[in-house]
N, C-alpha and C positions, 0 to 999 in steps of 0.2 A: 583537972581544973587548971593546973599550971600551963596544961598546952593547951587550952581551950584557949587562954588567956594569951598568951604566944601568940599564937596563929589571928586573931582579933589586933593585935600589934600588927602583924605584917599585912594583913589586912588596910587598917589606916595610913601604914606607912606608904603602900603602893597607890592608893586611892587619892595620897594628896604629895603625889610628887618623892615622896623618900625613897632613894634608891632600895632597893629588896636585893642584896647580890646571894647568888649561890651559884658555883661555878661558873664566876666570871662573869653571869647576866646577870642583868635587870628586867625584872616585869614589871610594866605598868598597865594599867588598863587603857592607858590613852594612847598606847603603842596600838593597840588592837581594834581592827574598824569588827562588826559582830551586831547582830539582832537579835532581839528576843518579842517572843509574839504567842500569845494565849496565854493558858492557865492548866495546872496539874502537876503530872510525874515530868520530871523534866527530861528533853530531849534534845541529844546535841549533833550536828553535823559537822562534818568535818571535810574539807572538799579535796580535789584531786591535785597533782602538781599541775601549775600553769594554768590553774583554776581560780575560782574564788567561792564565796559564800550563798550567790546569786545565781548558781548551776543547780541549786537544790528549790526553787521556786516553787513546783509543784509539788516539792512533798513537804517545803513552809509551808502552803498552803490550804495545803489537806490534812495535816497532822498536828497544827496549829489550833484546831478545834476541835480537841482531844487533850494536846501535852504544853506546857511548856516549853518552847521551840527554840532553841539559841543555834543559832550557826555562826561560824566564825570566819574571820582571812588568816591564814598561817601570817607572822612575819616571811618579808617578803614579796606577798601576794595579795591580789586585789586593793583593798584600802589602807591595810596593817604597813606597820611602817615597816621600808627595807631591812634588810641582815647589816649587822654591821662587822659581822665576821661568820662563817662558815660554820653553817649547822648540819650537825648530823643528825639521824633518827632519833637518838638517845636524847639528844639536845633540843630538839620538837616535844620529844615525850614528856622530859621537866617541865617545858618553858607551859604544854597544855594541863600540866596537872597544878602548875600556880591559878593557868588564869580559871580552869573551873574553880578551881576556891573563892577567887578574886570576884567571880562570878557570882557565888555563892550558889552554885548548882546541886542538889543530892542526889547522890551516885544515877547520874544520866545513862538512859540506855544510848549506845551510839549507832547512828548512821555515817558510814565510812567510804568512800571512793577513793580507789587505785591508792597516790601516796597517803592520801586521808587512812588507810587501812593500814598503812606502817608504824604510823603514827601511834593508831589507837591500840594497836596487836604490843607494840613495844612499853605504852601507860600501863597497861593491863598486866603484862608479864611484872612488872614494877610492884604493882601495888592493886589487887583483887577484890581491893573495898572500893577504888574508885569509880568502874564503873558498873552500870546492871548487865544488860545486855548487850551483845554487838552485830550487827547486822552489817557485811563487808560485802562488798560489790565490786565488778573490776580490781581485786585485791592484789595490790605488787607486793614482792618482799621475796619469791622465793626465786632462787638462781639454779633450774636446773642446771645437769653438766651440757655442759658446753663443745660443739663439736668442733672437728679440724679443721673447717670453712673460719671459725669468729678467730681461733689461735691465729689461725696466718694472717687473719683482717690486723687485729692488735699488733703482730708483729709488723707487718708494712708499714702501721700507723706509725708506730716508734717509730720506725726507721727511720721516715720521713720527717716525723718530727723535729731530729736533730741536727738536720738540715734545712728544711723550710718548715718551720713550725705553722704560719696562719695558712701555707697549703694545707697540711697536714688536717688541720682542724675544717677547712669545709670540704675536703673530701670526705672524709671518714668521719665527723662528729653527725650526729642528728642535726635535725632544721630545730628540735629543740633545745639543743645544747647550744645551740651559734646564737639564738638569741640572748641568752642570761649575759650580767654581766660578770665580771671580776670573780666578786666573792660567791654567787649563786653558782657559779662553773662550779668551785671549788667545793659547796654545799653541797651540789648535784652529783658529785665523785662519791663523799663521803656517803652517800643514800643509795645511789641505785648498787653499791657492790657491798650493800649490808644482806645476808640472807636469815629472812627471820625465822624460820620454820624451826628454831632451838628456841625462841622468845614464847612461839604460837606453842608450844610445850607444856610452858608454864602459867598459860592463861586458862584461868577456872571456871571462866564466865561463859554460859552458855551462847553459843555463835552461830551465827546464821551465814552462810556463803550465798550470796544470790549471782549466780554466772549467767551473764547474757552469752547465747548460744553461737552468735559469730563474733562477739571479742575474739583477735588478733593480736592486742596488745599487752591480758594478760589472758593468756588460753587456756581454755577446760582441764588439761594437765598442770598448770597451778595449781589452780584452784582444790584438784583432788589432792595436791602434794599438802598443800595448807589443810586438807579438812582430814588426812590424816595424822596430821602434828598436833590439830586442837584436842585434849580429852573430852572434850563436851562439844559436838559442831553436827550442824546437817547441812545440806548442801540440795538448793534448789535453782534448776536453769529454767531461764526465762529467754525468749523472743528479744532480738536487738545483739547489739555489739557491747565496747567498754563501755559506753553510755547507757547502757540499757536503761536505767533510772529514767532516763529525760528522755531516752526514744520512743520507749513504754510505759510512761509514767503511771498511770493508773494501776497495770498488772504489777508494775512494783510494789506500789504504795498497798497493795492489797495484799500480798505475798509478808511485805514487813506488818502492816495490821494483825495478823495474823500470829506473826510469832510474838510479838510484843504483848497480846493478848491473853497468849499460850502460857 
């Protein structure tokens, strides 16, 4: 009763402006741009880096007349307000497990893309009552080992760095990394050299891997590395690339129907 009572305090407090601190953040709901659409079991998306909540349009749309549909913008991204300091995984994982309260969501099954899948693999290792089921797509998080071509890349990069540092960084950074600014560089450091396949260990929630057949950007050996870490996961490849979801959207939407049903 005490924490029911608690948790209904921070609740109001976030809902009308009071600051909510727990490591160093603040949630507020009005930080967060997010829709919600139909009626039922509720269901949350979660979108990819350099995405927003509006790449999942077809499976709003289609699943929205069935579930309760909430998608959201990470901070950062799409509508949600910027970072104002440097998130890591771990620091996504708290900031999504206030706002589904804030939400008032009951444990949502999730739909997940690429960083969307770090996000929700790292909630879930947290806390196993939060969500039902997860259904990951283009999944990042795991760092295979790495051959002697990327050493000597990193190595040059240093080099380089310490002498012309903004060579340094459009030679060798990604076209996605030269766009972020300041503190999202810094974000983007802490996230992509997280490997989660010790997190995907401790997730208890039955898991769906849906791999599109020419993803390039997270590839079929992922995806197997992740579905050997989950205790509970199946693993179905579909037609399309990292997008599959939006390439193929129907055989997606059919494929997730399916296990959500299950």
């Amino acid at each position: 009763m005490k924490n029911s009572v608690f948790h209904e305090l921070i609740c109001f407090a976030n809902r009308y402006g009071i600051n909510k601190k727990g490591d160093g953040a603040t949630v507020r709901l009005s930080d967060v741009s997010f829709l919600q659409k139909g009626k039922g079991q509720d269901l949350l998306f979660l979108h990819g880096y350099m995405s927003s909540k509006e790449a999942f349009a077809r499976q709003i749309a289609y699943f929205s007349r069935f579930y309760r549909v909430t998608a959201i913008d990470f901070l950062g991204f799409g509508k949600s307000k910027p970072l104002d300091a440097p998130f890591s995984v771990g620091d996504y994982a708290a900031w999504l497990n206030e706002v589904t309260f804030l939400l008032r969501l009951q444990k949502p099954s999730v739909v997940a893309h690429s960083f969307g899948c770090r996000v929700a693999i790292k909630a879930a290792a947290q806390d196993n009552s939060l969500f039902n089921k997860l259904i990951l797509t283009g999944a990042a998080g795991v760092i295979l080992r790495r051959g002697f071509g990327y050493h000597m890349k990193v190595g040059a990069y240093r080099l380089v760095k310490r002498f012309a540092p903004k060579f340094a960084e459009r030679k060798f950074g990604s076209a996605e990394y030269r766009t972020l600014s300041p503190v999202m560089k810094e974000s983007y450091k802490k996230i992509v050299n997280e490997d989660l396949r010790g997190c995907a260990q401790k997730v208890k929630n039955p898991v769906l891997i849906i791999q599109g057949r020419e993803d390039t950007v997270t590839p079929m050996k992922e995806a197997q590395a992740y579905l050997a870490s989950f205790p509970c996961a199946a693993l179905r490849v579909m037609d399309g690339g990292h997008f599959a979801f939006a390439e193929k959207a129907l055989a997606f939407n059919l494929i997730t129907e399916e296990f959500l049903y299950d």
